[in-house]
Legacy VTK file of the C-alpha trace (Angstrom):
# vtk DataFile Version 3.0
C-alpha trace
ASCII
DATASET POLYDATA
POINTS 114 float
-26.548 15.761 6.052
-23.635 14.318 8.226
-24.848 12.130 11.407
-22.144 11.128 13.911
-22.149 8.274 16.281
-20.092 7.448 19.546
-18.080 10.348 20.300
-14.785 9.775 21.642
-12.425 12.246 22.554
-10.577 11.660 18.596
-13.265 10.718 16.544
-16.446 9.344 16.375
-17.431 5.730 16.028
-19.207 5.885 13.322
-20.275 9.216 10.509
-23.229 8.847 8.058
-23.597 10.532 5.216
-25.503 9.774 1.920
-26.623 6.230 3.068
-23.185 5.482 3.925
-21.924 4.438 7.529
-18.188 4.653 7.954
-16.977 2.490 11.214
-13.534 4.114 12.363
-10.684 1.571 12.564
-11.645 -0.679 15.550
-9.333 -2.979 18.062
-10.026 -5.125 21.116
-10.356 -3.435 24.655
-8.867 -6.853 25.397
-4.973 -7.151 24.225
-3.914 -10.791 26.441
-6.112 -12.258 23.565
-5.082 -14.459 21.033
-5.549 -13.268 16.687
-8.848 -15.537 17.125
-9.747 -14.020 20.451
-9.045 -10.060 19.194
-11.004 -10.643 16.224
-14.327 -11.570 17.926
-13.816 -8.523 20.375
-13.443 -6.267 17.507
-16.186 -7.441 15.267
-18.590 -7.064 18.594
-17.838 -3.787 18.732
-18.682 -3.109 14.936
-22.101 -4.682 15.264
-22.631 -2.355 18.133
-21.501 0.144 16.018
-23.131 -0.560 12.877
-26.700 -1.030 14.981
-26.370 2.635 16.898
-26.165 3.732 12.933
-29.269 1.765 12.243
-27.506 -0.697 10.052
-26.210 -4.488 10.460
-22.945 -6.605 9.146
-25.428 -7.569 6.313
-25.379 -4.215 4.422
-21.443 -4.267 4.874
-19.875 -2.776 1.318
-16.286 -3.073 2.247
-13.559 -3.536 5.261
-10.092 -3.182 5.397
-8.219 -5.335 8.197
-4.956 -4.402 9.342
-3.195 -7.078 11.332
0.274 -7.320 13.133
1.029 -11.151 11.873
0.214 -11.823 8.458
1.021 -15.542 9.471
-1.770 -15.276 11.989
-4.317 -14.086 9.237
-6.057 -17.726 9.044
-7.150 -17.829 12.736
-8.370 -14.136 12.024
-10.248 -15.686 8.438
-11.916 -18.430 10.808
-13.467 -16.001 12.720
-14.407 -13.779 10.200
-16.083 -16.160 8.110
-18.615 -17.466 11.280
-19.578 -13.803 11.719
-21.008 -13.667 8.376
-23.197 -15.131 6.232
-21.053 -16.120 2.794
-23.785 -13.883 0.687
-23.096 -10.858 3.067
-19.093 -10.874 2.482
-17.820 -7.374 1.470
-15.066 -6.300 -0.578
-12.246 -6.884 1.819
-8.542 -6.349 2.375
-6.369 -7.297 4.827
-3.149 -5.367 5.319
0.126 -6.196 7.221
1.350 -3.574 9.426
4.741 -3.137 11.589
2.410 -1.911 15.047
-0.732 -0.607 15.390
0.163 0.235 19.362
0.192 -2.138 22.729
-0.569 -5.766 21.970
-3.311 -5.140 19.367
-2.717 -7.426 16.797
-5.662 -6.662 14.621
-7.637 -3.484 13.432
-10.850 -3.279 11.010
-12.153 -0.718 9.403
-15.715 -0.865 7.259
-18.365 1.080 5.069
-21.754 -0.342 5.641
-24.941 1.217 3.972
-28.058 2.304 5.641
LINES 1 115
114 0 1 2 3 4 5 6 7 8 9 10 11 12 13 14 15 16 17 18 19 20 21 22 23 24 25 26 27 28 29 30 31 32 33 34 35 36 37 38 39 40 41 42 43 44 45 46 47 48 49 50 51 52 53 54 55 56 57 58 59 60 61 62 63 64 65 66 67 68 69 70 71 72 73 74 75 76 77 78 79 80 81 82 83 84 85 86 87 88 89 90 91 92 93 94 95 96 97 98 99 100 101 102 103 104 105 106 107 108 109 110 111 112 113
């Protein structure tokens, strides 16, 4: 069975299925922030996620971070590395993209499991 999370009018949030909760790519509300700043928006918004799924950051299997500014990737790794624990990290990859619309300057999608 399929649950979904957190309609929006394009998608929803997050979709369960087999034990797996996919989180939708997710940005900051907040664009005036810096990489650092976006980051910590966005990763808020996946624990909020993640919880109304009934799972945390720790059962993360995998994310995939686009960003805007490959050079700003370590301010973006500093944050990401207080938000979780180092025996929690998923697979990751972070991806370079030309836009990804307004000022966002980071998107993250993950796969967490119940």
């Amino acid at each position: 069975m399929t649950t979904r999370h957190l309609r929006t009018p394009i998608m929803h949030r997050a979709v369960e299925h087999g034990g797996l909760v996919f989180i939708g790519g997710t940005t900051c509300d907040d664009e005036s922030l810096d990489m650092a700043g976006q980051t910590r928006e966005a990763l808020a918004k996946i624990d909020k996620y993640l919880a109304e799924a009934g799972t945390d950051k720790t059962k993360l299997l995998s994310a995939t971070i686009f960003v805007t500014k490959l050079a700003l990737k370590p301010e973006m790794d500093t944050v990401w590395k207080a938000w979780l624990e180092p025996d929690h990290l998923p697979a990751r990859a972070t991806v370079g993209v030309a836009d990804l619309g307004g000022d966002a300057l980071i998107e993250i999608v993950v796969t967490a499991h119940r």
